[in-house]
C-alpha positions in Angstrom: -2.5 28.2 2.1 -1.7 30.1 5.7 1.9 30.9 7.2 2.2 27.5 9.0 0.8 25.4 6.3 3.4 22.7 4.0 1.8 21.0 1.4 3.1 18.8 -1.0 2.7 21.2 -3.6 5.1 23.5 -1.4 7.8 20.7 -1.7 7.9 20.4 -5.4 8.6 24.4 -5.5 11.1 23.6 -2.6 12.9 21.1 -4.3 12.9 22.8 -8.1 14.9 25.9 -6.1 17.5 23.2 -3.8 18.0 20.3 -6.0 16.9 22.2 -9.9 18.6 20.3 -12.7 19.6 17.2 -10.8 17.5 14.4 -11.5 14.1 13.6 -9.9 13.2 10.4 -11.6 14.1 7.7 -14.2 11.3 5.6 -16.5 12.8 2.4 -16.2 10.3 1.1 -19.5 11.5 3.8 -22.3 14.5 5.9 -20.4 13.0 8.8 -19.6 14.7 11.2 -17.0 13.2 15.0 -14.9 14.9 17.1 -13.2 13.4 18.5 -9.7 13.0 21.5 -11.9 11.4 20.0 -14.7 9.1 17.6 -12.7 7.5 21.0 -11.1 7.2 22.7 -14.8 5.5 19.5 -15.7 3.3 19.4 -12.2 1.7 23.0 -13.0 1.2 22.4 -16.7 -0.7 19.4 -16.0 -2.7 20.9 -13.1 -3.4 23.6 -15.5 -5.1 21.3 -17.6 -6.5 19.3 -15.3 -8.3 22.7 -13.6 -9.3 23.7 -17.4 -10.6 19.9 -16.9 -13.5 20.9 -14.3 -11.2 20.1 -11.1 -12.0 22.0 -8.3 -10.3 21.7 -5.0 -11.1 18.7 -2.7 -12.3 16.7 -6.3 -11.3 13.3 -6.5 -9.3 12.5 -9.1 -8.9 8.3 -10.0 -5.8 6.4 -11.4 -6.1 3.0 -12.4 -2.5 2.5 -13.9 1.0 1.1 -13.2 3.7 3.4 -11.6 4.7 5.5 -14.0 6.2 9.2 -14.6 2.2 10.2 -15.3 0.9 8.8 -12.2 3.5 10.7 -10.0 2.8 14.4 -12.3 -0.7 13.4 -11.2 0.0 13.2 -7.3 2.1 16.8 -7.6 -0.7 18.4 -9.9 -3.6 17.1 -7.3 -1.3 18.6 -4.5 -1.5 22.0 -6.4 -5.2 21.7 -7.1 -6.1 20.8 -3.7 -8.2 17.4 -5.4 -7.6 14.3 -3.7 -5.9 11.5 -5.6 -7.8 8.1 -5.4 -5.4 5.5 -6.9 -7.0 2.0 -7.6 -5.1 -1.3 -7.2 -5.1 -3.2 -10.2 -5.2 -6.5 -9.2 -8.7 -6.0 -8.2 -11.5 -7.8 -10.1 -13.8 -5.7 -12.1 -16.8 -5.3 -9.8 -14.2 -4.6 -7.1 -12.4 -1.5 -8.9 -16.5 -0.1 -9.8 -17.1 0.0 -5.5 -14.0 1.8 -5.1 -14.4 4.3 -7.6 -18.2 5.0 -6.9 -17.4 4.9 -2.7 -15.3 7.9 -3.4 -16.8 9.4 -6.7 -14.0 10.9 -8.9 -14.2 13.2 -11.5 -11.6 12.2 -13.4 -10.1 8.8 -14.6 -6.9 7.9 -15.8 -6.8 4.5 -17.2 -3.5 2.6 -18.6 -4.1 1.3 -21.7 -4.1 -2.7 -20.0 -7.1 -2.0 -17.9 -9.3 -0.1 -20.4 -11.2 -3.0 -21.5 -11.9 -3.3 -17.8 -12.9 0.4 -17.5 -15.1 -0.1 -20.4 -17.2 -2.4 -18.9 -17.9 -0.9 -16.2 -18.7 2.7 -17.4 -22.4 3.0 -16.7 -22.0 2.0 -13.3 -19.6 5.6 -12.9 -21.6 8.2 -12.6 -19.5 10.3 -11.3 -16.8 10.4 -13.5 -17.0 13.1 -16.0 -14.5 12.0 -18.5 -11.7 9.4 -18.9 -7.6 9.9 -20.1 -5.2 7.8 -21.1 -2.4 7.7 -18.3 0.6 7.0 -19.2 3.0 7.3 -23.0 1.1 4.2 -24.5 -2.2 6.1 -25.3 -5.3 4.0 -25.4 -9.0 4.8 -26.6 -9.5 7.6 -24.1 -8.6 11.4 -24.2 -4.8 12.0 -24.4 -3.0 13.0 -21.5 -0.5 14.8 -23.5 -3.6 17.1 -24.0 -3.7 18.5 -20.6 -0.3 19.8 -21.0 -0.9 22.2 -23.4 -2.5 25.0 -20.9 0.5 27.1 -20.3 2.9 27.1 -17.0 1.1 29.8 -15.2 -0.5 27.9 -12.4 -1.8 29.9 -9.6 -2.0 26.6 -6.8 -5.6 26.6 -4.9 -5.4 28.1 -0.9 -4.6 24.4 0.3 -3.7 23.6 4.4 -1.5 21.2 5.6 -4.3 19.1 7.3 -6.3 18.8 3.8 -6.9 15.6 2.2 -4.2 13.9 -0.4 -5.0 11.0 -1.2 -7.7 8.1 -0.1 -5.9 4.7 -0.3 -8.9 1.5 0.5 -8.4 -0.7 2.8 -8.7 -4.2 3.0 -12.6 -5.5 3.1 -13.7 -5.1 6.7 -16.9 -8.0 6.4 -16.7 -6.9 3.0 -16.9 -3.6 2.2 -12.8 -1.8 1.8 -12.8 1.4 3.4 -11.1 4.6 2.0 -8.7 5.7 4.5 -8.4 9.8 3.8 -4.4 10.8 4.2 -3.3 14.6 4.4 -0.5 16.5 3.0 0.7 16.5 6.7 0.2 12.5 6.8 2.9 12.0 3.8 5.0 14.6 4.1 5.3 14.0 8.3 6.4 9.9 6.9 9.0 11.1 4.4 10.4 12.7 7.0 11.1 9.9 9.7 11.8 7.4 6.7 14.2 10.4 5.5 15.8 10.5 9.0 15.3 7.0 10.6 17.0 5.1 7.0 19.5 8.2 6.4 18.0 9.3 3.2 20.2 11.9 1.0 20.4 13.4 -2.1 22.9 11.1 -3.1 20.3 7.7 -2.7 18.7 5.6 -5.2 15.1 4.3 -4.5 13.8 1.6 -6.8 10.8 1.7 -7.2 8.8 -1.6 -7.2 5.8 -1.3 -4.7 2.7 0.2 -6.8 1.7 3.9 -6.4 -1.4 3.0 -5.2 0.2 1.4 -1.9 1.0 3.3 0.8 4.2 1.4 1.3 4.9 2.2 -3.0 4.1 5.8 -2.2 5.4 7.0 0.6 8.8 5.4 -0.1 8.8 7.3 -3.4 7.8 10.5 -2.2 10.5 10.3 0.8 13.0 9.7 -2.0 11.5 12.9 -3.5 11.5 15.0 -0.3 15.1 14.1 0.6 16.5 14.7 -3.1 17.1 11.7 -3.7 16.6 9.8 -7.4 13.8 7.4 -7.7 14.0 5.2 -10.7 10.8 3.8 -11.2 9.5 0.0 -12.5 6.1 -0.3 -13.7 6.4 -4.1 -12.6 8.9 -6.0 -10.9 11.0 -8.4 -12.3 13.8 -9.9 -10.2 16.3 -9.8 -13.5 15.9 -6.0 -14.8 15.7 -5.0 -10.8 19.6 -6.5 -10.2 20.5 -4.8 -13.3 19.0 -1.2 -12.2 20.2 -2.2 -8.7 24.1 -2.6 -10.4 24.3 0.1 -13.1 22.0 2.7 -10.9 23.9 2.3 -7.8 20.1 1.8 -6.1 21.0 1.8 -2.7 17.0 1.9 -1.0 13.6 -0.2 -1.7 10.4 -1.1 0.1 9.2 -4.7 -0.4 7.0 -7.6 0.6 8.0 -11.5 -0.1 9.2 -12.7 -2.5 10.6 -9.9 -3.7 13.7 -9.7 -2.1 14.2 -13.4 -2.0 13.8 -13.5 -5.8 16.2 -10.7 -6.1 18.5 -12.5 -3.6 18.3 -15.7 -6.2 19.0 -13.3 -9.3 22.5 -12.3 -7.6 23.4 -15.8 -6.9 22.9 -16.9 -10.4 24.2 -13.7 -11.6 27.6 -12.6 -9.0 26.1 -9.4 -9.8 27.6 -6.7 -7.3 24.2 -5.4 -5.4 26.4 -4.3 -2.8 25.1 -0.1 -3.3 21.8 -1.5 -1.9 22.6 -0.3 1.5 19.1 -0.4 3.3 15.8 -2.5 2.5 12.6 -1.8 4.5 9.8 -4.2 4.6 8.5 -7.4 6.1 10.4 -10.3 5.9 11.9 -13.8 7.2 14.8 -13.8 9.5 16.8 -16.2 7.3 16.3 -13.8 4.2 17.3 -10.6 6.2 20.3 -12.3 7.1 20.9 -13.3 3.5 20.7 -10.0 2.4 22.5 -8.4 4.9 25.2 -11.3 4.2 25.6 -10.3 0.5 25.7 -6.3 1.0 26.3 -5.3 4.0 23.4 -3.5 4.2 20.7 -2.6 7.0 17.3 -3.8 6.8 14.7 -2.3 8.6 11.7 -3.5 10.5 8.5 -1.6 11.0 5.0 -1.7 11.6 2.2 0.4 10.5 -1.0 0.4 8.1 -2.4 3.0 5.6 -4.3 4.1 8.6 -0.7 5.4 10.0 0.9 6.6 7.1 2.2 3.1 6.8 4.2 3.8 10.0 3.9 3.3 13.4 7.3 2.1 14.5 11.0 1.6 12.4 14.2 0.1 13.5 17.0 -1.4 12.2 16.4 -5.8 12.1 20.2 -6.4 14.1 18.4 -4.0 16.9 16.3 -5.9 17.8 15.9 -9.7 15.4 12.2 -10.5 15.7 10.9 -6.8 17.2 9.0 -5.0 14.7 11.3 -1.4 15.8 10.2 1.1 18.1 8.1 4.2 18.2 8.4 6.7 15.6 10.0 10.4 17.0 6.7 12.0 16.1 3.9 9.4 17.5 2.9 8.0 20.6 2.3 4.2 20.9 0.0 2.8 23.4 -1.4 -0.8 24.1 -4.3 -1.2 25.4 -6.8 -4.3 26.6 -10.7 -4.6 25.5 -12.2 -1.8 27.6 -9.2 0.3 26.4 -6.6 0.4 29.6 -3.1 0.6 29.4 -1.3 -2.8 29.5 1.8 -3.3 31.4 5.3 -3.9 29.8 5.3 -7.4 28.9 2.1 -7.7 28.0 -0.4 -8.1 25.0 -2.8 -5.4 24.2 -4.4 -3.6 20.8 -1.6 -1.2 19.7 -3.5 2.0 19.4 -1.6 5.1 18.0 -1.9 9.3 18.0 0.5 12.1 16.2 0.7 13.6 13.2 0.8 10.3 11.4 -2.7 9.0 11.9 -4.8 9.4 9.3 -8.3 11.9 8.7 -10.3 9.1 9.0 -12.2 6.5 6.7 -14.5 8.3 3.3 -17.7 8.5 4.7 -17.9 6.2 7.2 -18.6 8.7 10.4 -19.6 5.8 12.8 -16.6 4.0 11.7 -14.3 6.5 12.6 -16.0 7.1 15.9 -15.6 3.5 16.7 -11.7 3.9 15.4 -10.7 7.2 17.4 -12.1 6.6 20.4 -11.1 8.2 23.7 -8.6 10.5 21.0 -6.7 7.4 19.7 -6.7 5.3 16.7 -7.2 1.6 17.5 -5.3 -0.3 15.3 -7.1 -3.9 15.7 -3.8 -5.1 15.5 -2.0 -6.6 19.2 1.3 -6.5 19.8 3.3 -6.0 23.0 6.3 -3.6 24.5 9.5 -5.2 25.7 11.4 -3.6 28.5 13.3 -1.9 26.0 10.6 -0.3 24.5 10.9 -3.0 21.3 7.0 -3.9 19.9 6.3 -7.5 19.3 3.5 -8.1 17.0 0.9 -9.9 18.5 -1.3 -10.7 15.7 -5.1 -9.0 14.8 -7.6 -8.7 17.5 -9.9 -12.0 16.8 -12.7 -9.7 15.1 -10.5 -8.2 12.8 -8.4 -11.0 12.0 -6.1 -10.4 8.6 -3.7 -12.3 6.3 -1.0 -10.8 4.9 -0.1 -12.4 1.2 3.0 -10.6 0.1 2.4 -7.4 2.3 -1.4 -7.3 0.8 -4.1 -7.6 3.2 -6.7 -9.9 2.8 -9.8 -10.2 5.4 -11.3 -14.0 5.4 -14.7 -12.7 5.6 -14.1 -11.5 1.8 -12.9 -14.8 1.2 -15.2 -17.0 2.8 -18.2 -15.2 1.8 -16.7 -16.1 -2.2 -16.4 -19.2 -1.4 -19.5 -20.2 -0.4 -21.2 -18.4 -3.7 -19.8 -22.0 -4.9 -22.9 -24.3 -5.1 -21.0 -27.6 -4.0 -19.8 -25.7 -0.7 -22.0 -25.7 2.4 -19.6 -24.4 5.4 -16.0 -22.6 5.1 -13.5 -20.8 7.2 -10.3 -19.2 5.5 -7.2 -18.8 7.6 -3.6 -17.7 7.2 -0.9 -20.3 7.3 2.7 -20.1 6.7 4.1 -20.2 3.5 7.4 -20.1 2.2 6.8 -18.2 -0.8 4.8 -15.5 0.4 5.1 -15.7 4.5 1.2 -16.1 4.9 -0.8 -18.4 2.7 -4.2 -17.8 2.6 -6.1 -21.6 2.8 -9.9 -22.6 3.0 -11.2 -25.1 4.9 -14.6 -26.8 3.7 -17.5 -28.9 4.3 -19.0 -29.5 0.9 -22.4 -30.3 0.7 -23.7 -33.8 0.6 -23.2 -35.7 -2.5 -21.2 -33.1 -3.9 -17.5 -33.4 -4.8 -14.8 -30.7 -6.0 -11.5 -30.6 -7.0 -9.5 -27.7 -4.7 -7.9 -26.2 -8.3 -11.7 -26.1 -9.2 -12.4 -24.2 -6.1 -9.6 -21.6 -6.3 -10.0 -20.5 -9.7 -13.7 -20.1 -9.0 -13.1 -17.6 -6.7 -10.2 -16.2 -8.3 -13.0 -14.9 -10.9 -14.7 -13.7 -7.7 -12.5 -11.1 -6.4 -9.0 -10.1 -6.8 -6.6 -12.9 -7.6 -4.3 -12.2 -4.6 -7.2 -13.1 -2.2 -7.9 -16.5 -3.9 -6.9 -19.3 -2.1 -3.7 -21.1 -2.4 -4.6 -24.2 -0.2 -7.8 -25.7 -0.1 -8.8 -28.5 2.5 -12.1 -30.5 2.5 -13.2 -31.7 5.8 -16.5 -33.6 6.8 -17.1 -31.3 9.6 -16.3 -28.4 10.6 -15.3 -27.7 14.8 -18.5 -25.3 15.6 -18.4 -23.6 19.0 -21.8 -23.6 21.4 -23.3 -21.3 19.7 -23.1 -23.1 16.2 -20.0 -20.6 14.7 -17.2 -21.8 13.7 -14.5 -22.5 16.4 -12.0 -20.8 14.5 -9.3 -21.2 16.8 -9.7 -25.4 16.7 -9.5 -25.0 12.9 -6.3 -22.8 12.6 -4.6 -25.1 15.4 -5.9 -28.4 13.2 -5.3 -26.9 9.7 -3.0 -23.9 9.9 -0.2 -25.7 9.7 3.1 -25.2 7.3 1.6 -26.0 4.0 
């Protein structure tokens, strides 16, 4: 740790001096409360333990688990340690959790007592992992994390820069393999402080919690809460009723979300009358008609952004009435640039891949050194998403470049490729191409489009719980189409522009 380094470590000892016995966080599930000055008692005891564990700095330390006070002491004791946190999503299937674990190769797990049985059955293909805890106040069948509290308080934190890795977050399945995106102290700490500055962030806000710690939306959100003093209360799942309770008795007044969440907690206060009217700002991706719901019922601000775990989950913030339709404009600290196919500038107007440099770019993807070539080209990041400057200096997203095309289910991304490729394991299907469509419920929908094999006949349910047992549930298929041919272009692909303007359709 030099004279010009800031770690996150160095903000928990910051905040136990400013903020001391005013409370840090809230367990929604059994009513726990810290203090700032307790949370950073806690965050050395732990990384005492955890060092007394076989940590050394720049480890990897994995969390499978729901947001919880554990998970969060983890993130402060890895800051500490210098290790590298490697949270897991939990929605993934089985096989899907064993590649992320092994691409990164923890020495540690911490497992919630719901996903052991998972764990369990996947333990011989972990080498790397030396030993397994319990995360979490439920316990479970692995060693107790209560145990790596009991090492004393007199932490001496590793030599750790401000450019050193954090925390590796995997991407979506680029032709299907996720990629670990590496994230710095400087990454996190550099987004708390625009969302700290650009939504007004004091010690006197309320974050609810609700987006998982393993997302960099779920994250960063909480740790900007954190930087700017400001209470987060914490939900290990969402749940529309409890989160207009918390929202009325805790006075939340900030949250992150993807659809449907606000909707359904738009529909709770309707039924209810509750007063939600604390909830001053929302951030997120959303519909105009429920941004203007919401903003209807509380006179609050919802912002628009855009941005990626590549980014920090930012590249560009703004207030929705600045600009309805925009996705914001360029962050204080980051330069924006669009650019066409042999990577020149694009004039205003016009559409180009939104490439991005500053302090909030990520280190790069886990071992994947031709990848991040490719990515950081000519001293940018290229995005692979398009989008396009208005004379005002407004972005308009454009969409995914057509080799790196996404859908976005409820602010999770989802590549086709991983999709289509579990699709086709299906013995009845011969040809498939999986689009986005809109969707009501969730804003994009993902649907397959089929050619089944001659003589062979399938129900679509049949076909999306098959591959719902594939791969993660949220990438399974909500609409399923069976055609008897498929548009091909010349060279016998897919013409994948004929079937999204045949089949893409409202569903």
């Amino acid at each position: 740790m030099g004279l010009y380094d800031f770690t996150f470590y160095d903000l928990i000892n910051q905040n136990a001096v400013s903020f001391n016995q005013k409370d840090a966080w809230f367990e929604v599930d059994d009513g726990r409360t810290m203090t700032f000055s307790r949370y950073k008692e806690s965050v050395d005891h732990l990384a005492c333990g955890i060092r007394e564990a076989g940590i050394k700095k720049g480890d990897r330390i994995g969390v499978l688990g729901k947001n919880s006070l554990e998970f969060f002491l983890l993130y402060g004791a890895a800051a500490g340690l210098g290790a590298i946190m490697l949270p897991v999503n939990w929605r993934l299937a089985a096989d899907e959790v064993a590649y992320n674990l092994n691409d990164c190769e923890p020495t540690l797990l911490f497992v919630d007592k719901e996903f052991q049985e998972v764990v369990d059955g996947i333990k011989d293909k972990l080498p790397s992992v030396k030993e397994y805890f319990n995360l979490g106040s439920e316990g479970g069948k692995f060693s107790d994390f209560g145990s790596l509290m009991d090492h004393g308080n007199d932490f001496e934190p590793e030599k750790v820069s401000t450019d050193d890795g954090f925390v590796i977050i995997h991407t979506a399945a680029v032709a299907g393999r996720p990629r670990g995106a590496l994230l710095s102290h400087g990454n996190v700490l550099c987004a708390d402080m625009h969302v700290d500055y650009l939504c007004n962030l004091t010690p006197k806000d309320v974050h609810l919690n609700i987006l998982p710690l393993f997302h960099v939306g779920g994250l960063f959100l909480a740790t900007s809460a954190f930087h700017a003093g400001a209470l987060n209360v914490n939900m290990s799942k969402f749940d529309a009723e409890k989160a207009v309770e918390l929202i009325t008795e805790k006075k939340v007044s900030i949250l992150i979300e993807f659809p449907p969440i606000l909707d359904s907690i738009l529909e709770q206060q309707e039924k209810t009358g509750a007063d939600i009217s604390s909830l001053s700002g929302v951030a997120g991706l959303e519909a105009p008609g429920t941004i203007e719901k919401y903003q209807d019922v509380t006179g609050g601000t919802f912002y628009v952004m855009y941005g990626q775990t590549e980014t920090s989950c930012l590249a560009t913030l703004s207030s929705y009435n600045d600009r309805p339709g925009s996705a914001g404009k360029t962050l204080p600290l980051a330069e924006v640039r669009l650019v066409d196919d042999y990577d020149r500038q694009v004039p205003v107007g016009e559409v180009g891949e939104i490439t991005m440099k500053g302090p909030m770019v990520f280190k790069g993807y886990w071992n994947l050194p031709e990848d991040n070539e490719h990515t950081f080209r000519d001293g940018w990041h290229h995005t692979g998403d398009q989008g396009r400057f208005d004379e005002d200096g407004f972005l308009w997203y454009a969409g995914r470049k057509a080799e790196k095309e996404l859908i976005k289910p409820g602010g999770e991304n989802v590549y086709p490729a991983e999709v289509e490729k579990a699709v086709l394991d299906h013995p009845a299907i011969e040809k498939t191409v999986v689009i986005g469509v809109p969707d009501a419920k969730w804003k994009e929908g993902i649907k397959a489009v089929c050619q089944l094999k001659e003589g062979q006949t399938l129900e679509p349910k049949e076909l999306i719980d098959f591959v719902g047992g594939k791969i993660a549930r949220f990438k399974k298929p909500q609409y399923v189409e069976f055609v008897t041919d498929l548009p091909a272009l010349e060279d016998g692909s897919p013409d994948r522009a004929k079937i999204k303007e045949m089949y893409g359709g409202e569903q």
